[in-house]
N, C-alpha and C positions, 0 to 999 in steps of 0.2 A: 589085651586090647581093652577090657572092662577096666584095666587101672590107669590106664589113657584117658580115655573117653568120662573116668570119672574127677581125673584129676580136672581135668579142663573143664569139665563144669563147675566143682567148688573153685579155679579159679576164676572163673565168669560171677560166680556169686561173689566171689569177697571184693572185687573191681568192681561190681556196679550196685554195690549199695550209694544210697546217697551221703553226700557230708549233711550233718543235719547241725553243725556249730560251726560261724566262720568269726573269725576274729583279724579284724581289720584295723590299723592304726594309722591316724592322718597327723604328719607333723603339728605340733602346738609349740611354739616359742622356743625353747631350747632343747623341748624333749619331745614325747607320743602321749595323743591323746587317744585312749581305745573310742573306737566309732560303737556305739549303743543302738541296738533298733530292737523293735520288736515291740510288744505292749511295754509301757511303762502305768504304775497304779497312778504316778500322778497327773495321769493324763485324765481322771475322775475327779479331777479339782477344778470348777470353772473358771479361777482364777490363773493355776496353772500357765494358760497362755501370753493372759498380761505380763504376768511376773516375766515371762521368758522375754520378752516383746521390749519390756522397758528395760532388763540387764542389755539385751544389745543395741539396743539403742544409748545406752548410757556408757557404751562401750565402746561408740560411736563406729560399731561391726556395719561390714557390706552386708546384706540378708536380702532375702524375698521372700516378702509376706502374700501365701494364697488363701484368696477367701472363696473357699469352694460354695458359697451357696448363692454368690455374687457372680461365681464366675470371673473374679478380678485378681490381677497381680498388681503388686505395689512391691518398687524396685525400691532398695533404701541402700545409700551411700556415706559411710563415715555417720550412721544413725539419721538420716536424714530423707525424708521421702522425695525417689526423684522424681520426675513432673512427666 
């Protein structure tokens, strides 16, 4: 009974730990791009966002930019702010 009752707890334990790595890939043009999240260091660079800001926009990429301290969204199509 004790090797029942112990079995079925270790496997309660090895099922319910959490995944703590997920690795998620969204098509990019002919092949995968791994999706990235989490800190990045060069999110410590105030320039950082421009740079990122003007490659999509020169990319002429759909995107929405949030300015959280505006509380504003700006919808941009083909790099172009829509109205």
């Amino acid at each position: 009974m004790l090797v029942v009752i112990g079995g079925g707890a270790l496997w309660l334990i090895w099922n319910l730990n959490p995944v703590l790595e997920y690795q998620l890939y969204l098509p990019a043009g002919g092949g995968t791009a791994k999706l990235e999240f989490g800190s990045w260091p060069a999110l410590q660079s105030p320039e950082f966002f421009d740079q990122v800001k003007k490659k999509l926009v020169d990319e002429e990429s759909d995107f929405v930019e949030a300015n959280l301290a505006e509380m504003k969204l700006t919808i941009y199509e083909k790099g172009s702010a829509v109205n």
